[in-house]
C-alpha positions as CSV (number, residue, x, y, z in Angstrom):
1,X,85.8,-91.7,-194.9
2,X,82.7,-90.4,-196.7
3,X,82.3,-86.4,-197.1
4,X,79.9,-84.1,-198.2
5,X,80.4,-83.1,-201.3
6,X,76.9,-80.8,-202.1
7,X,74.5,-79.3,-200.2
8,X,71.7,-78.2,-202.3
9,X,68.1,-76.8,-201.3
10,X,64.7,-78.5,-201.2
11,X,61.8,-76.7,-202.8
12,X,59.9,-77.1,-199.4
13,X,61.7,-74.4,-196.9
14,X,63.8,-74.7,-194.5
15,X,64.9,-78.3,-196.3
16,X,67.7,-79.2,-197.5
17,X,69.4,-82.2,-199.7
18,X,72.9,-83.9,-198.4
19,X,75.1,-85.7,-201.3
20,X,78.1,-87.6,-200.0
21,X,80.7,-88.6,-202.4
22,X,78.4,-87.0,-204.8
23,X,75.6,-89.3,-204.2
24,X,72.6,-88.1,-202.8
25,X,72.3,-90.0,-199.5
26,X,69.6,-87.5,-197.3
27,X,67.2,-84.5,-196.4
28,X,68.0,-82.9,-193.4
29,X,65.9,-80.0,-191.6
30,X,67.6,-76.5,-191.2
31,X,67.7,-77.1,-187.5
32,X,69.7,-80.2,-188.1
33,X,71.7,-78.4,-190.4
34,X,73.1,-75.8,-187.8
35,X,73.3,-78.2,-185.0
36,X,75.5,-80.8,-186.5
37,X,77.8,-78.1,-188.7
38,X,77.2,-80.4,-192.0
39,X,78.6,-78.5,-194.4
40,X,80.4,-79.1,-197.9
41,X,83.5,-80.4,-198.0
42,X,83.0,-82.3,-193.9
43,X,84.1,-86.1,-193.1
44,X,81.3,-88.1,-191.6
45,X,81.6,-91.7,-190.5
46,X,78.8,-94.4,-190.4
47,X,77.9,-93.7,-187.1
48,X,78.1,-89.9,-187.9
49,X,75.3,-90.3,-190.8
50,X,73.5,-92.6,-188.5
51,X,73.3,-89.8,-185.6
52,X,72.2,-87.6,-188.4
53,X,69.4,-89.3,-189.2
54,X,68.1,-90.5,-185.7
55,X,68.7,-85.9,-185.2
56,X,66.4,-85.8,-188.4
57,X,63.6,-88.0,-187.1
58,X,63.0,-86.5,-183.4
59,X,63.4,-83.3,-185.1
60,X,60.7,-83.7,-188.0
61,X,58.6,-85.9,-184.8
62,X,58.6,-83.1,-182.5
63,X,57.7,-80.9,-185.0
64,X,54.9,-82.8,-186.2
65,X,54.0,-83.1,-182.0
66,X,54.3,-79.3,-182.1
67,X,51.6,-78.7,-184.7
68,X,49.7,-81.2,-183.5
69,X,49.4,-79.5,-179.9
70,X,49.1,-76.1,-181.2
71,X,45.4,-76.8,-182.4
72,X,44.0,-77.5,-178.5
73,X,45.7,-79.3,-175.2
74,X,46.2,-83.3,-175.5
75,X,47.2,-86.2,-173.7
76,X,50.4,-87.9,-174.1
77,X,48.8,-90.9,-175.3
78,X,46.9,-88.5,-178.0
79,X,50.3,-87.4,-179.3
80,X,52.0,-91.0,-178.9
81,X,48.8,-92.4,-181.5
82,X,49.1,-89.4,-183.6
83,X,52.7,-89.8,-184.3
84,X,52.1,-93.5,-185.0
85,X,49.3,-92.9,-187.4
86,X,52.1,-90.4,-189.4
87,X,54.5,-93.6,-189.6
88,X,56.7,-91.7,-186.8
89,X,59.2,-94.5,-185.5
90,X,58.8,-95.3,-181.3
91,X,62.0,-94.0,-180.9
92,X,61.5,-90.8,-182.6
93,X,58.4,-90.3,-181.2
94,X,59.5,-91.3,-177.7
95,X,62.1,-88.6,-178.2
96,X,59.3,-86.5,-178.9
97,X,57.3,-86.8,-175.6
98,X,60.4,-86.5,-173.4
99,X,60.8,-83.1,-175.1
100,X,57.5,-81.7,-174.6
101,X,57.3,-82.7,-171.2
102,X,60.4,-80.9,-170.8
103,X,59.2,-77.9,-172.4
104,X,55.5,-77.9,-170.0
105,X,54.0,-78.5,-173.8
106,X,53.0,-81.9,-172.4
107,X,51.0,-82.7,-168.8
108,X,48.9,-85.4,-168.3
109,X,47.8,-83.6,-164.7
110,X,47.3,-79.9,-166.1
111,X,45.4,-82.0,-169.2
112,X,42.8,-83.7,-166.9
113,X,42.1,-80.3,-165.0
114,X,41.6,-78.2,-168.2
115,X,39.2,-80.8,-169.6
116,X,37.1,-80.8,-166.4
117,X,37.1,-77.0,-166.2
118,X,36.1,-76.9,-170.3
119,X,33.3,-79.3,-168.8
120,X,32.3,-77.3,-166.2
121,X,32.2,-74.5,-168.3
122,X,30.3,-75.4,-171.8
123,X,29.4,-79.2,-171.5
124,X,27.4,-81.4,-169.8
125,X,29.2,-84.4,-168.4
126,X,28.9,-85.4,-165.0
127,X,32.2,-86.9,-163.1
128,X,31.9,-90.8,-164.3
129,X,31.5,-89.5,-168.4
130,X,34.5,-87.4,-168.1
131,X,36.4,-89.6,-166.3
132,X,35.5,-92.7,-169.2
133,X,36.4,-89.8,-171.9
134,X,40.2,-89.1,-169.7
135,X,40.3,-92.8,-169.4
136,X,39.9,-93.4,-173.5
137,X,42.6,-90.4,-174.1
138,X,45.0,-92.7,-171.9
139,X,45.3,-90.4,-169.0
140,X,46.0,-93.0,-165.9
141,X,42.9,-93.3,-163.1
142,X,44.7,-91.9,-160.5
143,X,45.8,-88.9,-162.7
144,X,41.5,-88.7,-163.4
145,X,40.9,-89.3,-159.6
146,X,43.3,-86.5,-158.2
147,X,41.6,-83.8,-160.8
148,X,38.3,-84.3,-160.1
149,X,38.6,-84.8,-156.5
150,X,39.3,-80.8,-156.8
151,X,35.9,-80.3,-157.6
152,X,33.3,-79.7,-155.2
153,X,29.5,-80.9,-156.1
154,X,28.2,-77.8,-156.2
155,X,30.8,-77.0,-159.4
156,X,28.8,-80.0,-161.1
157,X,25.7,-78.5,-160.7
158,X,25.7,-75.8,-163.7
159,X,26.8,-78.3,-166.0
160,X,23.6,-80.6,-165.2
161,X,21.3,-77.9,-165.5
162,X,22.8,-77.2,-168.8
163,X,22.1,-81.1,-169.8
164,X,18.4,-80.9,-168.6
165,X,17.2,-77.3,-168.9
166,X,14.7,-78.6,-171.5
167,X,13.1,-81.2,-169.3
168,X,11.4,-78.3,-167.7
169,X,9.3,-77.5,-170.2
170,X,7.3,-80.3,-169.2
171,X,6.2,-79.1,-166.5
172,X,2.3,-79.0,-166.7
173,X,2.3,-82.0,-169.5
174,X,4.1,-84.6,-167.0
175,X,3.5,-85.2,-163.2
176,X,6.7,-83.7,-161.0
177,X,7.8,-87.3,-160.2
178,X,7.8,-88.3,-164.1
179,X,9.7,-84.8,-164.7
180,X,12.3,-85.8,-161.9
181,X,12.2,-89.3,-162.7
182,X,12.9,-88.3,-166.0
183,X,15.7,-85.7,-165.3
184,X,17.7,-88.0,-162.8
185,X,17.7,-90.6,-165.5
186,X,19.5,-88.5,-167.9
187,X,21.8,-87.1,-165.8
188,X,22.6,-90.7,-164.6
189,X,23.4,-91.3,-168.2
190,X,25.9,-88.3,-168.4
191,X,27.6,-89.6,-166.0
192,X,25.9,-88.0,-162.4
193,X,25.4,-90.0,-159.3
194,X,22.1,-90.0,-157.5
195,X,23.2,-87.5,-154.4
196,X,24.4,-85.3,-157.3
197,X,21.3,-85.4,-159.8
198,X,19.1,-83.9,-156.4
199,X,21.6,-81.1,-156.2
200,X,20.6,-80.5,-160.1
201,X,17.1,-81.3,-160.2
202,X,16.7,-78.8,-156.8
203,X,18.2,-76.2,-158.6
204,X,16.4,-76.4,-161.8
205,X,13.2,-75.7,-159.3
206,X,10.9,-78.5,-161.3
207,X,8.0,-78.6,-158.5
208,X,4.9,-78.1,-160.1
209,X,2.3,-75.8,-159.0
210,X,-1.1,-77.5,-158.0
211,X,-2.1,-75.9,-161.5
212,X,0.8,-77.3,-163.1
213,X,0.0,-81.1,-161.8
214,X,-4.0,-80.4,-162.7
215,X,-3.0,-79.8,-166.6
216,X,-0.7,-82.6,-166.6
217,X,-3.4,-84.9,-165.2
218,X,-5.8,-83.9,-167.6
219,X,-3.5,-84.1,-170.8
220,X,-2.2,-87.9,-169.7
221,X,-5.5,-88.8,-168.4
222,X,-7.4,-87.7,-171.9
223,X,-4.6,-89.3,-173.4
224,X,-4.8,-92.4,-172.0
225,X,-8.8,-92.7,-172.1
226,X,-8.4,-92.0,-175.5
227,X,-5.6,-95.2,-176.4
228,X,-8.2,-97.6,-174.2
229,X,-11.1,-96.6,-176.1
230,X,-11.6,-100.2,-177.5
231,X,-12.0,-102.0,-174.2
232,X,-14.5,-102.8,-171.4
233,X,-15.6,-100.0,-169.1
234,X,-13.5,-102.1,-165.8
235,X,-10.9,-102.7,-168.6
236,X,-10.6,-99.3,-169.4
237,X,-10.3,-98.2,-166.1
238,X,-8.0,-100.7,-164.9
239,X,-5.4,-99.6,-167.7
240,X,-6.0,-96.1,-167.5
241,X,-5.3,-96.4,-163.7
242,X,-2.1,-98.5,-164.5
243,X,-0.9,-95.7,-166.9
244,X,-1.6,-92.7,-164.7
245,X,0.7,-94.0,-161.6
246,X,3.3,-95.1,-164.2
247,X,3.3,-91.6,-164.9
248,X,4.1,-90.3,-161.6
249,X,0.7,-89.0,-160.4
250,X,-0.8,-90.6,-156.9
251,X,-3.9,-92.6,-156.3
252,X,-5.7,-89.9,-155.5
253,X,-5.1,-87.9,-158.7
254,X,-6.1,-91.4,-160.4
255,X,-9.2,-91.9,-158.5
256,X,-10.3,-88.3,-159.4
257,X,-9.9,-88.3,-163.6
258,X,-11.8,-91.8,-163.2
259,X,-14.4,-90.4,-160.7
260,X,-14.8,-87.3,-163.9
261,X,-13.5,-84.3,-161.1
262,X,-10.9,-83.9,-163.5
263,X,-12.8,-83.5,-167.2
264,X,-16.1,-85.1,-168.2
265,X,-14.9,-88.5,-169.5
266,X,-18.2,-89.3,-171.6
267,X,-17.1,-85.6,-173.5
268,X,-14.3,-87.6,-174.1
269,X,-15.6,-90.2,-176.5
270,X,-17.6,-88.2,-178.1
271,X,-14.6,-86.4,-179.5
């Protein structure tokens, strides 16, 4: 039967180098080490040195797992294609989840609610982006769908003010229905549904002032009388008209920048 016949050190700590019949035939971890009593001078069979090495791998995977985790929380499927990527076996890496689920390292539920509450926090995601991010970290739907079902609306809110806190800033360049139109777009594109992009847009109190909607007019109405410059007078009209209720402000707002209430349109072109 084959038997250890030197145990020597590795220069990387904790490592150490097994020779059987004075061949070297592994590396084993100091963990490994104490666990399986391999010391000089011990009779190991083939299935012995195989149950050695399958110790070594889940011990160097979970280790690797360990680290890994110690940075920020993941999902098991993070640590599964992080083991992969270091040319971690299934097996070992297998071995690896079971362990840290075992330990609490590892919790696909505790992981979704942690990266809502980040969210909700700092970012700026609405339910349908985060739950397309959980989705691409492999954390199952339903998983994603009992998490944020612990979330009222209102907890969304501060997170979409965060996302369009600059919008309103436009407020006396753009008419309140452009600024809203505006606003609800983006939030729908970070992932917040209609009924939840009014709760935002209410909060971040966007109504313009009848002062506010005055200097808007005026600034898109110069503006536009200025691009149209080239054309007919009915022309003219006709596309400034077109652009003004694109941008949100009413007929009647219209009819008075064309009707001059507004600014002097023949100061206009002279400019």
């Amino acid at each position: 039967m084959p038997i250890i016949t030197k145990i020597s050190t590795q220069k990387r700590k904790g490592r150490y180098n097994i020779f059987i019949d004075n061949e070297y035939a592994l590396s084993v971890s100091e963990r490994t080490l104490a666990e399986k009593r391999l010391l000089k001078g011990t009779e190991l069979s083939l299935e012995d040195i195989e149950k050695i090495k399958k110790a070594e791998a889940d011990s160097h995977a979970l280790q690797l797992a360990m680290s890994y985790l110690s940075y920020q929380p993941r999902s098991v499927y993070e640590v599964l294609t992080y083991l992969n990527k270091q040319g971690i076996s299934p097996e070992a890496s297998q071995s690896a989840i079971e362990n840290l689920i075992e330990l609490n390292y590892l919790d696909d539920n505790n992981f979704a609610r942690l990266f809502i509450q980040n969210n909700l926090r700092v970012g700026k995601d609405g339910p349908r982006s985060i739950s397309n991010k959980l989705k691409q970290k492999g954390v199952a739907n339903d998983i994603i769908q009992d998490a944020l079902y612990e979330v009222e609306d209102e907890e969304w809110v501060e997170a979409g003010v965060r996302l369009i806190h600059s919008i309103g800033h436009q407020v006396g360049k753009m008419s309140y229905k452009e600024i809203k139109q505006k606003a609800l777009k983006k939030l729908q594109t970070h992932g917040f549904n209609q009924e939840l992009g009014e709760l935002v847009v209410d909060q971040l109190d966007l109504e313009s002032t009848e002062d506010d909607q005055l200097e808007a007019l005026e600034k898109q109405g110069i503006k536009a009388w200025r691009r149209y410059r080239r054309d007919d007078d009915f022309k003219r009209r006709q596309k400034v008209k077109r652009y003004l209720f694109q941008h949100g402000f009413s007929s009647r707002e219209i009819d008075s920048f064309l009707s001059g209430e507004v600014v002097n349109l023949e100061e206009i072109d002279e400019y």
